[in-house]
C-alpha positions as CSV (number, residue, x, y, z in Angstrom):
1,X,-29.5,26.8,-1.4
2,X,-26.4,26.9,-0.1
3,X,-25.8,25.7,3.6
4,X,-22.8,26.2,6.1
5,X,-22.2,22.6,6.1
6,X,-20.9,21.6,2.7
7,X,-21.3,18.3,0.7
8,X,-19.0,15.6,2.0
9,X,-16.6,16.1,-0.4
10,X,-15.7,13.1,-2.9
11,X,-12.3,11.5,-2.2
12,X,-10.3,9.8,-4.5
13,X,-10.2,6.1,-4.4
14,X,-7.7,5.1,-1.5
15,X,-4.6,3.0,-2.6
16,X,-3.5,-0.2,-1.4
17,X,-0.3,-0.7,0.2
18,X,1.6,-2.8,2.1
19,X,4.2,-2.3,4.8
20,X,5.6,-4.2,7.6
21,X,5.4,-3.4,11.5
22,X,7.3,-4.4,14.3
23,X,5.0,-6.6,16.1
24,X,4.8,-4.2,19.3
25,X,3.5,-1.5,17.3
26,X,1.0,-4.6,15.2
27,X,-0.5,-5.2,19.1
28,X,-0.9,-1.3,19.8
29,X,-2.6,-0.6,16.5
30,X,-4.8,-3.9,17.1
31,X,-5.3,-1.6,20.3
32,X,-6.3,1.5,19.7
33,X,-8.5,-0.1,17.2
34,X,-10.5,-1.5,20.5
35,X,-10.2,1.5,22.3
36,X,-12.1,3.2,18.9
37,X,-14.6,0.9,19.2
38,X,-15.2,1.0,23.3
39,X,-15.1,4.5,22.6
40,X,-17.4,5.0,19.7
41,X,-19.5,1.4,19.9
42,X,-18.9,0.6,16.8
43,X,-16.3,-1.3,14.6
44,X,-13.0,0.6,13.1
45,X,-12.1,0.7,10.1
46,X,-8.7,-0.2,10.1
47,X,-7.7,1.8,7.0
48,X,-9.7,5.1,8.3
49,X,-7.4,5.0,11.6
50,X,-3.5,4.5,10.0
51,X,-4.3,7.1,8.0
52,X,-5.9,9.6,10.1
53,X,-3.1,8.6,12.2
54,X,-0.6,9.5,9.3
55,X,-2.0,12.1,8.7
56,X,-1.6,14.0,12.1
57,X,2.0,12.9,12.7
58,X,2.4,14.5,9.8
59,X,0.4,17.7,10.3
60,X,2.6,17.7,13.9
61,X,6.4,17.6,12.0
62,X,6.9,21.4,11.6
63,X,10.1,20.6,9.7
64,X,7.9,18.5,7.5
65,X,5.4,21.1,6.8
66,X,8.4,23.8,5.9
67,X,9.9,20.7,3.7
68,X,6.4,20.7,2.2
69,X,6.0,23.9,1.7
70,X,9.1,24.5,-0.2
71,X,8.9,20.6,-2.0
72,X,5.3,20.2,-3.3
73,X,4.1,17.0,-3.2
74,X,4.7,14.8,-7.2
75,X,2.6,12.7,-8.1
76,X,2.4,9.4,-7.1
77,X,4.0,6.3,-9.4
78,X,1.3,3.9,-10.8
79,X,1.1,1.0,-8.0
80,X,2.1,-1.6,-8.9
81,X,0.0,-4.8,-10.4
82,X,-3.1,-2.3,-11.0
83,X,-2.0,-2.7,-14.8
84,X,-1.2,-6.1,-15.0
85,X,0.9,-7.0,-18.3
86,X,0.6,-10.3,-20.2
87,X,2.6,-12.7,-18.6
88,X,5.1,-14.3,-21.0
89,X,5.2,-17.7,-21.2
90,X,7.7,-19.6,-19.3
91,X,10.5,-21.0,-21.5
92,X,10.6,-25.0,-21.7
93,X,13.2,-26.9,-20.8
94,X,14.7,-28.2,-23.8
95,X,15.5,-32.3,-23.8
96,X,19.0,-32.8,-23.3
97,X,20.6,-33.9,-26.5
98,X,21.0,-37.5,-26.8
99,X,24.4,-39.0,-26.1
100,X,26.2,-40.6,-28.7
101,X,27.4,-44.4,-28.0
102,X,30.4,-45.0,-27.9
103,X,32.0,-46.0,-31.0
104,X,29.3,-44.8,-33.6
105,X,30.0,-41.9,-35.8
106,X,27.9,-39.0,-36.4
């Protein structure tokens, strides 16, 4: 059987990242969250909204979308610390050699 409604497709796994705000635009993020959930009654998913909200400015830049269009999107580097290496030991700090007295030969 095959429906109008399709499957919800499967997404890939989203990535973590971290960037920093200035804190105006932290308290109006922190505020549209509550207006999500006054409007909706139930609890945002912080992650869900930046990126639906990335996602439209982006869909709204029309110089974007011609950038786009004409620069496909590469692929995206592998994040870093997913693949953690072996951390190399820390060198030890050597004793200092000991001084010689005065007046003895080596």
């Amino acid at each position: 059987m095959s429906l109008k409604i399709k499957p919800i497709p499967e997404e890939p796994e989203p990535i973590k990242t971290t960037f920093k705000l200035k804190p105006e635009t932290l308290r109006k993020l922190h505020a549209y969250l509550q207006a999500y959930e006054a409007a909706y009654g139930k609890k945002a998913d912080s992650d869900y909204i930046v990126n639906e909200i990335l996602e439209g400015f982006f869909a709204s830049d029309k110089e974007f979308l011609a950038y786009l269009k004409e620069n496909p999107l590469s692929p995206l580097p592998e994040p870093t610390g997913s693949k953690k290496r072996p951390q190399q030991p820390k060198p030890q700090p050597q004793p200092m050699p000991a001084a010689k007295e005065a007046g003895s030969e080596a």
